[in-house]
DRENPA-3360 file (N, C-alpha, C; in nm, 2 decimals, always signed):
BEGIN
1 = XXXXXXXX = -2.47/-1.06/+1.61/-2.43/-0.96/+1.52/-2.45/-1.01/+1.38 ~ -2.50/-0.94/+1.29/-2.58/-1.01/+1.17/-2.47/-0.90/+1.04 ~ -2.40/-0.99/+0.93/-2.33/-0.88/+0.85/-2.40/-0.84/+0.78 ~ -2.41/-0.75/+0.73/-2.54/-0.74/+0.59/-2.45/-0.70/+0.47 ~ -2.30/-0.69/+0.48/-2.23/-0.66/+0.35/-2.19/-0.81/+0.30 ~ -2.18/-0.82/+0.18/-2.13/-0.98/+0.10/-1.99/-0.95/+0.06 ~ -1.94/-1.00/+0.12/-1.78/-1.06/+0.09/-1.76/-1.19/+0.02 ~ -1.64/-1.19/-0.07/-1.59/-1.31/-0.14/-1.44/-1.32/-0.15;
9 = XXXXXXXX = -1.44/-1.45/-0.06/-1.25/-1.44/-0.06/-1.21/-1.57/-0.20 ~ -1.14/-1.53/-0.23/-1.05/-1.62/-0.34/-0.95/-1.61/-0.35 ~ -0.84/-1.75/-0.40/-0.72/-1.73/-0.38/-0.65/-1.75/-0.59 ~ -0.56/-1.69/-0.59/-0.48/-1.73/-0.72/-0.32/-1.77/-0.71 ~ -0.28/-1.84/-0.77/-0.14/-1.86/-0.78/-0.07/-1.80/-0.91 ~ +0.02/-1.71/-0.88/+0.14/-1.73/-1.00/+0.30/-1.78/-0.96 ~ +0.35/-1.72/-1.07/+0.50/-1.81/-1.10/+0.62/-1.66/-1.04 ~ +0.60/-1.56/-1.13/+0.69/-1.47/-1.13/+0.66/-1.35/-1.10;
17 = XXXXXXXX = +0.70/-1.26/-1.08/+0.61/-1.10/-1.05/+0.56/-1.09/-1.16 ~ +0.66/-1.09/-1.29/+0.61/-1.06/-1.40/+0.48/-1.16/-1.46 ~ +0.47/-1.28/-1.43/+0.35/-1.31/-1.42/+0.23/-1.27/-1.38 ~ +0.26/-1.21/-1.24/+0.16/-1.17/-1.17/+0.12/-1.06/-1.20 ~ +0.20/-0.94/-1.30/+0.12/-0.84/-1.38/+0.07/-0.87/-1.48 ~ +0.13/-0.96/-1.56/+0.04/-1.02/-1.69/-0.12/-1.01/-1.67 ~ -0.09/-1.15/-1.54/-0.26/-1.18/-1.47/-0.31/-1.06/-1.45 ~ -0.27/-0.99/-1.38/-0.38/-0.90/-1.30/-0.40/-0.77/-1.39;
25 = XXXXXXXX = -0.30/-0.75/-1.48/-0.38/-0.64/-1.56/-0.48/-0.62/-1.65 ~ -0.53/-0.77/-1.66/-0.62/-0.81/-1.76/-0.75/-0.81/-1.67 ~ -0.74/-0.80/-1.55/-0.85/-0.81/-1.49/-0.85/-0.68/-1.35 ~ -0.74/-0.60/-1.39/-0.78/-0.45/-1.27/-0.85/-0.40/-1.46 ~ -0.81/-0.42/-1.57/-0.90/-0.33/-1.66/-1.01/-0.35/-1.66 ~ -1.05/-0.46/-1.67/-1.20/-0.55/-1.66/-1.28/-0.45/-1.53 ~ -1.23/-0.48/-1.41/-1.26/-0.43/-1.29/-1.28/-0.25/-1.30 ~ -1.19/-0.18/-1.35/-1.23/-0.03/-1.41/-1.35/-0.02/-1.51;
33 = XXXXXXXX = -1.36/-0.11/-1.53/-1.39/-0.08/-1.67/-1.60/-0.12/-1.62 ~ -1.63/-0.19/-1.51/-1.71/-0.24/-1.45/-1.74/-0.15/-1.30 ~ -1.68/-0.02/-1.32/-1.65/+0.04/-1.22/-1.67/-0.05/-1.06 ~ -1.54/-0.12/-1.07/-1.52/-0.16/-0.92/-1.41/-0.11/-0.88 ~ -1.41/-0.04/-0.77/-1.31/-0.03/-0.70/-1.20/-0.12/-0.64 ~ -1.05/-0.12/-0.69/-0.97/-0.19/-0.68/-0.89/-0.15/-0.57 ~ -0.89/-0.23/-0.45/-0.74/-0.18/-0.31/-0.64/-0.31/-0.34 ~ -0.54/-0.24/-0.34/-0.45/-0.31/-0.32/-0.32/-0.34/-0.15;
41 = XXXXXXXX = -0.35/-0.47/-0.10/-0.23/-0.45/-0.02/-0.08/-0.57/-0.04 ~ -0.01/-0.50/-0.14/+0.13/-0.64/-0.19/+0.25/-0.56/-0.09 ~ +0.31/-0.69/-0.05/+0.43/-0.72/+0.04/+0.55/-0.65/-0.03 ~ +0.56/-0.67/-0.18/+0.66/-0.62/-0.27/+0.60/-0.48/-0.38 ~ +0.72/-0.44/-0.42/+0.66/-0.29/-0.53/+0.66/-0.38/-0.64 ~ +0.49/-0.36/-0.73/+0.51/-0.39/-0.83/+0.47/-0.30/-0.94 ~ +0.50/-0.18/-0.95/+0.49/-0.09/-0.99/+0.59/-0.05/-1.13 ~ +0.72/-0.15/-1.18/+0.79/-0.13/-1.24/+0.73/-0.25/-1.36;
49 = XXXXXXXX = +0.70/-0.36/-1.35/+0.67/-0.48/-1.38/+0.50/-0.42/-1.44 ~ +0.42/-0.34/-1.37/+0.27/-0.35/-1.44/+0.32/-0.24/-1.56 ~ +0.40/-0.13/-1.54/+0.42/+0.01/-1.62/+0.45/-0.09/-1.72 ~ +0.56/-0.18/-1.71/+0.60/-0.24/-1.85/+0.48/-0.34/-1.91 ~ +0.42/-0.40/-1.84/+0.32/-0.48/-1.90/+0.20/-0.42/-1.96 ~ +0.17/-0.28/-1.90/+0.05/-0.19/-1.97/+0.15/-0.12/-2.08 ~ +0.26/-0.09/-2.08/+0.28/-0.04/-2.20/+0.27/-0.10/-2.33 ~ +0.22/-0.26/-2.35/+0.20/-0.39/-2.47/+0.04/-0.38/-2.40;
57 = XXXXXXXX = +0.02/-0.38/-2.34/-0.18/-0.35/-2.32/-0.24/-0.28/-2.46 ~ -0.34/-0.33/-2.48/-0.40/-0.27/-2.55/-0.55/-0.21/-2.49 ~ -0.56/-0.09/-2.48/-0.66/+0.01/-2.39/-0.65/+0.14/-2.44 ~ -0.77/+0.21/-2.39/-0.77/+0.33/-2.38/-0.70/+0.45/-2.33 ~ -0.65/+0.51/-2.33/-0.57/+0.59/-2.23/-0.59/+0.61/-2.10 ~ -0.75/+0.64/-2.11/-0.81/+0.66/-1.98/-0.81/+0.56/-1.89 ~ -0.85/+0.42/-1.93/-0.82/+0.28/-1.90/-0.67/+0.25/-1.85 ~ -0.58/+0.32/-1.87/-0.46/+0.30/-1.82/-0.39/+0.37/-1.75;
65 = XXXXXXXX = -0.45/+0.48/-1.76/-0.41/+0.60/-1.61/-0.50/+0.56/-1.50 ~ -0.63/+0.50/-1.51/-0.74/+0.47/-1.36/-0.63/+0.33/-1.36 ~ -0.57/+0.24/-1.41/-0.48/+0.15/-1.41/-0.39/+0.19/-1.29 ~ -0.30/+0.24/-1.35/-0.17/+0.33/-1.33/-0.20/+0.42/-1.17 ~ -0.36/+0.46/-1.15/-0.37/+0.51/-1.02/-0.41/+0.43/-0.91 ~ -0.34/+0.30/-0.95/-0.40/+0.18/-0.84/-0.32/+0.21/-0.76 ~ -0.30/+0.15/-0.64/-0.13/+0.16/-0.58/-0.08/+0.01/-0.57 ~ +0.03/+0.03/-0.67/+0.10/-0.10/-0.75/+0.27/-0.12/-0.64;
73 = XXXXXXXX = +0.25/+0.02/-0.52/+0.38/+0.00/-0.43/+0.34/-0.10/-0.31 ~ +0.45/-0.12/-0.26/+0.44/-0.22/-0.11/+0.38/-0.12/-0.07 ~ +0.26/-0.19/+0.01/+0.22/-0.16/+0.18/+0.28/-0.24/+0.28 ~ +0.37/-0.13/+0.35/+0.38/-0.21/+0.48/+0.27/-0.18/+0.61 ~ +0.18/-0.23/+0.59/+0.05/-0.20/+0.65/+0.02/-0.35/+0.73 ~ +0.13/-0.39/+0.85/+0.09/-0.49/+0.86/+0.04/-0.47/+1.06 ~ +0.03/-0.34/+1.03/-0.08/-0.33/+1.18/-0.23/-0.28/+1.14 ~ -0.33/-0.32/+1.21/-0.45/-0.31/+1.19/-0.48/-0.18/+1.21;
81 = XXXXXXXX = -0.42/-0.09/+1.27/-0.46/+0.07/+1.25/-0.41/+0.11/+1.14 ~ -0.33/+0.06/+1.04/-0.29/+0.12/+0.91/-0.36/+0.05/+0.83 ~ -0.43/-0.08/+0.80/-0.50/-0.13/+0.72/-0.65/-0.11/+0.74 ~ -0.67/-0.01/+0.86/-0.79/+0.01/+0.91/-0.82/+0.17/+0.82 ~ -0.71/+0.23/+0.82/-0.69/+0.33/+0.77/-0.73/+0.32/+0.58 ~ -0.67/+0.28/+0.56/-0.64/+0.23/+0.43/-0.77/+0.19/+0.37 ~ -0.87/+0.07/+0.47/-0.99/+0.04/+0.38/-1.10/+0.18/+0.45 ~ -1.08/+0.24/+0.51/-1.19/+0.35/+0.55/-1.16/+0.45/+0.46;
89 = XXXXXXXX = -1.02/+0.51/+0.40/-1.03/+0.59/+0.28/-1.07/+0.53/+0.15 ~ -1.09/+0.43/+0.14/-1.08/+0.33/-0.02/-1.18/+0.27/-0.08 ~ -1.27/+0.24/+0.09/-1.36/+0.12/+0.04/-1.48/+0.22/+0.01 ~ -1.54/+0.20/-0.14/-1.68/+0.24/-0.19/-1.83/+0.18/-0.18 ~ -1.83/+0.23/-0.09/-2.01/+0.19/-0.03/-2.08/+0.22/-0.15 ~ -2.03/+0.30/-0.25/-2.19/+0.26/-0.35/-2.16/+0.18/-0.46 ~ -2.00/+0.10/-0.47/-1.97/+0.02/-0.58/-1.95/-0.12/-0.52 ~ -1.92/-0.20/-0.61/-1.84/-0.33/-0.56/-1.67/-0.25/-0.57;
97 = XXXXXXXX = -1.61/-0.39/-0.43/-1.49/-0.36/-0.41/-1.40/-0.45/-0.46 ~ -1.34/-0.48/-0.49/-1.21/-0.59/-0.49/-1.07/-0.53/-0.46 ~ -0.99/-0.64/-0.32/-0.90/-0.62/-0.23/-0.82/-0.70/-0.33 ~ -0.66/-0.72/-0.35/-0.57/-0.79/-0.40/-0.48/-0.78/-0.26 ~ -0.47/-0.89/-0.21/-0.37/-0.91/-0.09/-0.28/-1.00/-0.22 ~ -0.10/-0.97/-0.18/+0.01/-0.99/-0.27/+0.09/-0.99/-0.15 ~ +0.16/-1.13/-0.07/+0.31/-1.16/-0.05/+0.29/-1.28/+0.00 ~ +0.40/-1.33/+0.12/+0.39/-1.45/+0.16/+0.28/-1.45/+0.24;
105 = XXXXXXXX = +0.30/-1.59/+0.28/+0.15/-1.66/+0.36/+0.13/-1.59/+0.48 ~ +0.25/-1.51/+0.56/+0.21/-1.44/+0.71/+0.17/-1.35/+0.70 ~ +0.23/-1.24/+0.56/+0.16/-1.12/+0.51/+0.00/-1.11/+0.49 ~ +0.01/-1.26/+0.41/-0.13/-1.28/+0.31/-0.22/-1.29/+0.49 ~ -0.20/-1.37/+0.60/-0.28/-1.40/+0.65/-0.30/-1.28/+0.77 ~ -0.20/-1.19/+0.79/-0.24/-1.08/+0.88/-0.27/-0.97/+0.79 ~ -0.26/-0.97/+0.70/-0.39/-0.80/+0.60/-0.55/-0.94/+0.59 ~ -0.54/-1.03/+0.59/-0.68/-1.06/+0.56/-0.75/-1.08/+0.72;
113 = XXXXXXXX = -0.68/-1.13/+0.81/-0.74/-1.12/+0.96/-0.78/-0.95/+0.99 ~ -0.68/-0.80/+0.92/-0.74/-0.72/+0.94/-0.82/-0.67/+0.89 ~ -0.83/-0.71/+0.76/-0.96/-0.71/+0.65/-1.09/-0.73/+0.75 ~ -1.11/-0.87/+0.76/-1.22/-0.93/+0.84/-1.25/-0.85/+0.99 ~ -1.14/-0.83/+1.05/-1.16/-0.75/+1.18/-1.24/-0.61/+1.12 ~ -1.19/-0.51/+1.03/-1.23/-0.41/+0.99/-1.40/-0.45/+0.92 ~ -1.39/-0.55/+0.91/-1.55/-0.55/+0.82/-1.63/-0.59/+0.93 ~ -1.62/-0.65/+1.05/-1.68/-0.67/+1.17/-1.71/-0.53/+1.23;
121 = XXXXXXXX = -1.61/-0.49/+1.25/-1.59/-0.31/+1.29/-1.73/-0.28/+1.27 ~ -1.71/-0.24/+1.10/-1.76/-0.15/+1.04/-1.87/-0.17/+0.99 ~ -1.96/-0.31/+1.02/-2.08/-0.37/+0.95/-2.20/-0.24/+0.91 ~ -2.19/-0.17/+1.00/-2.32/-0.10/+0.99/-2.30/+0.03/+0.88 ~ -2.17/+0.08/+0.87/-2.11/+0.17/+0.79/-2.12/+0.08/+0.59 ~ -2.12/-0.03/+0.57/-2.10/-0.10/+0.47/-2.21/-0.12/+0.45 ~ -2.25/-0.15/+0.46/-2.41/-0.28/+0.43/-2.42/-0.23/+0.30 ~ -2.39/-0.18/+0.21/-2.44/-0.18/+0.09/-2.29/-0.21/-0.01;
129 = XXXXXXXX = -2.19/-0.28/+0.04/-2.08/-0.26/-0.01/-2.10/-0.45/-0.03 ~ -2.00/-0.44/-0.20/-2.02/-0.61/-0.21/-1.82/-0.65/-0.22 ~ -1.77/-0.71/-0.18/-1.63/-0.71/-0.12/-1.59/-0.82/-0.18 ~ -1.46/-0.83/-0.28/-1.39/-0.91/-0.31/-1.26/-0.93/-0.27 ~ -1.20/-1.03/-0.21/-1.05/-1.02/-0.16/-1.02/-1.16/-0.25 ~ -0.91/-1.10/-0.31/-0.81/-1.21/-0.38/-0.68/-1.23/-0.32 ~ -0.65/-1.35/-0.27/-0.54/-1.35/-0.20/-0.42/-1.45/-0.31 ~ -0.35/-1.36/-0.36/-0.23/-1.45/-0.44/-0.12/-1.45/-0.37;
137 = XXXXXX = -0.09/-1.63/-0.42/+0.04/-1.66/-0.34/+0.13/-1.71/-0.45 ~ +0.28/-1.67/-0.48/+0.35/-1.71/-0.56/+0.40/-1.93/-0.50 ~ +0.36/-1.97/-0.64/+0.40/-2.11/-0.62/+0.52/-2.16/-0.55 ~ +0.61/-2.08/-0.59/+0.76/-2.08/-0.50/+0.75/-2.14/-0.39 ~ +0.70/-2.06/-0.34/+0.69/-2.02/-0.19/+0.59/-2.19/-0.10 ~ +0.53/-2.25/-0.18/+0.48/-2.36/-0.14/+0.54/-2.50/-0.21;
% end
């Protein structure tokens, strides 16, 4: 079986949640703004923490509502028919994608086993999809 879609996994570290909106809102704008499609799957809601960090953003309006329509809540999506679910409504075959996996290491490693299961799946459905998964892990925790 031959994949013909390009995937890129990378990992980041932060300190605090509120870190971790710092980081990432400087680069889900970047990513709108480059039209790539942004999925998110985090273990925790960080939805209170990015509203306050885009509200010191400096952007466009429009820039911060395609922001703001990421989903910044917990998925508890840690069965492979709900993360199967999840990248079949999300993932854009005619853009690049980038995945943000957000919690501990068992979280981080069962949404990325179902990532990979789903892109095996679905090879023939993709082939023109270019796939980024970032997997952050808070330093704490190691």
């Amino acid at each position: 079986m031959r994949e013909t879609y390009k995937t890129q996994k990378v990992c980041s570290f932060y300190v605090s949640n509120m870190h971790f909106a710092t980081m990432i809102l400087p680069f889900a704008k970047k990513q709108i703004e480059e039209k790539t499609k942004v999925i998110t799957f985090l273990e925790n809601n960080f939805t209170t923490n990015i509203e306050l960090v885009l509200s010191k953003l400096i952007a466009a309006e429009e820039i911060k509502r395609e922001i703001l329509n990421i989903n910044w809540k917990d998925t508890k999506a840690v069965k492979y028919i709900n993360i199967e679910k999840i990248l079949k409504n999300k993932l854009d075959s005619n853009n690049k994608n980038v995945i943000i996996v957000n919690g501990n290491e068992d979280y981080i490693n069962n949404v990325n086993y179902c990532i990979d299961r789903y892109l095996q799946k679905s090879h023939k459905k993709i082939e023109t999809n270019e796939i980024k998964v970032i997997n952050f892990y808070e330093v704490r925790n190691f």
